[in-house]
Structure formats: structure tokens, C-alpha cells
N, C-alpha and C positions, 0 to 999 in steps of 0.2 A: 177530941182531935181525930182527923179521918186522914189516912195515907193510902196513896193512890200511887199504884204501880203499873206503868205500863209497858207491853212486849209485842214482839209481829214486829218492829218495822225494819227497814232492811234499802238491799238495792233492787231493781226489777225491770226488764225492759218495759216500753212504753207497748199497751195492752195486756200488761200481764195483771197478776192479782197478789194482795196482801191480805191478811186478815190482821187487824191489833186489835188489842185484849189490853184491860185494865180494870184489875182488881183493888175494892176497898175492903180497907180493914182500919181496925182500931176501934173507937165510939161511933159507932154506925148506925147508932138508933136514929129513927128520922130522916135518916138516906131518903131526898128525894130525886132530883131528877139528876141526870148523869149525860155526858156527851163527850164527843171530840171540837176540838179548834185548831189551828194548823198557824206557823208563822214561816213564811218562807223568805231569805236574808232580802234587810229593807224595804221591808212592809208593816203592814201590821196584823197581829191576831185577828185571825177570821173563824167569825162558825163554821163548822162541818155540817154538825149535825146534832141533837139532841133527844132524848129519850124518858120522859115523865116513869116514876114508879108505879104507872098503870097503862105504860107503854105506848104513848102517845108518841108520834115521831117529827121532827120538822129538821126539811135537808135547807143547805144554801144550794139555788138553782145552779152553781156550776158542779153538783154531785147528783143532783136525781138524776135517778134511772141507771147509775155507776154504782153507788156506796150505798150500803143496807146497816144501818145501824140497828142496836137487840142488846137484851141485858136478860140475865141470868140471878132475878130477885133470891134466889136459895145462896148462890156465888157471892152475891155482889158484885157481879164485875159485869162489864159495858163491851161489847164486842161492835168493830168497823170494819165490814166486808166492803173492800174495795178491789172491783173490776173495772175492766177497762182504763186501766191508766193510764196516765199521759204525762208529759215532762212537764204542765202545768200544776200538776198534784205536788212536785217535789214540797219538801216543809219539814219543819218539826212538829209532830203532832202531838198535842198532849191531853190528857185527861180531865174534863172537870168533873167537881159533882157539888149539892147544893146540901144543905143539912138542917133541919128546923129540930133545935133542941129548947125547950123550953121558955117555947116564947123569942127566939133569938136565932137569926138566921147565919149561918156561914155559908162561906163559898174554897172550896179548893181543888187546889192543882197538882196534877202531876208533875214529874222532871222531864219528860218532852220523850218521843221516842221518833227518831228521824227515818224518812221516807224520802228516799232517791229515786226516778224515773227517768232512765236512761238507756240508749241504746250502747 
């Protein structure tokens, strides 16, 4: 079992910046790829952004060239530098990550950590 905890997010006016963080821990062997996803009320989960355990990167085009995603393989934890924000970024964002143990793949989630963009 992998638990994913995540922190950064907050209130901000629109152009500012956040950085979130989300560390695993527990049975981490096999940790592969890790990322953020966003749900903003009355929608659905959307990717942010993703990060392979050999650092591969893929953004959804409404964040290139804003959000930098990066993972810290000694940590284990997945960091989301996001600049230039905008009151379309508001969401909960949450942490995933992927885990191949033994032939058997999971997937899990953090508990969401909210991002406001407001003036």
C-alpha cells in the first residue's frame, strides 16, 4: 500500500505562483510514474501533468509553458511548479501515482489539496 500526501496549495491572485508537493510513502517498491490531476466543482478529473520514474514529462495543453512538473526519485515525492495562474486553474488537485508489484499493477490517490485563483 502507497499513501500520498499532499501540500502547496492555498489562495493566490491570478498571475501568481504555487508550488505543490506530494510525498509517498509506505510499500514504494516499484513506484512508477507519478503526477497531478485537478477537479474543479462540476466537472470532471482532468490531467495536469505526469512524470515517468525516468522523468519523462507530458502536460495537458491548457498548462504548458505555466506548470513544471519534477520528482525527487531519493524523496519520492512529485513537485507542481505552477506560474502564471489564472482563475481557470482554481480545482482540487490531487496526487497520483502508479505501482507495479509483482506482476500487479495499482493506481492511487491522494486526498486532493485545493488551489484558489482569485483576485
Amino acid at each position: 500500500q502507497v499513501q500520498l500526501v499532499e501540500s502547496g496549495g492555498g489562495l493566490v491572485q491570478p498571475g501568481g505562483s504555487l508550488r505543490l508537493s506530494c510525498a509517498a510513502s509506505g510499500s514504494i517498491f516499484g513506484l512508477g510514474a507519478m503526477g497531478w490531476y485537478r477537479q474543479a466543482p462540476g466537472t470532471q478529473r482532468e490531467l495536469v501533468a505526469t512524470i515517468t520514474s525516468g522523468r519523462s514529462t507530458n502536460y495537458a495543453d491548457s498548462v504548458k509553458g505555466r506548470f513544471t512538473i519534477s520528482r525527487d526519485n531519493a524523496k519520492n515525492t512529485v513537485y507542481l511548479q505552477m506560474n502564471s495562474l489564472k482563475p481557470e486553474d482554481t480545482a482540487v488537485y490531487y496526487c497520483n501515482a502508479d505501482q507495479t508489484r509483482w506482476g500487479k499493477w495499482y493506481e492511487y490517490w491522494g486526498q486532493g489539496t485545493q488551489v484558489t485563483v482569485s483576485s
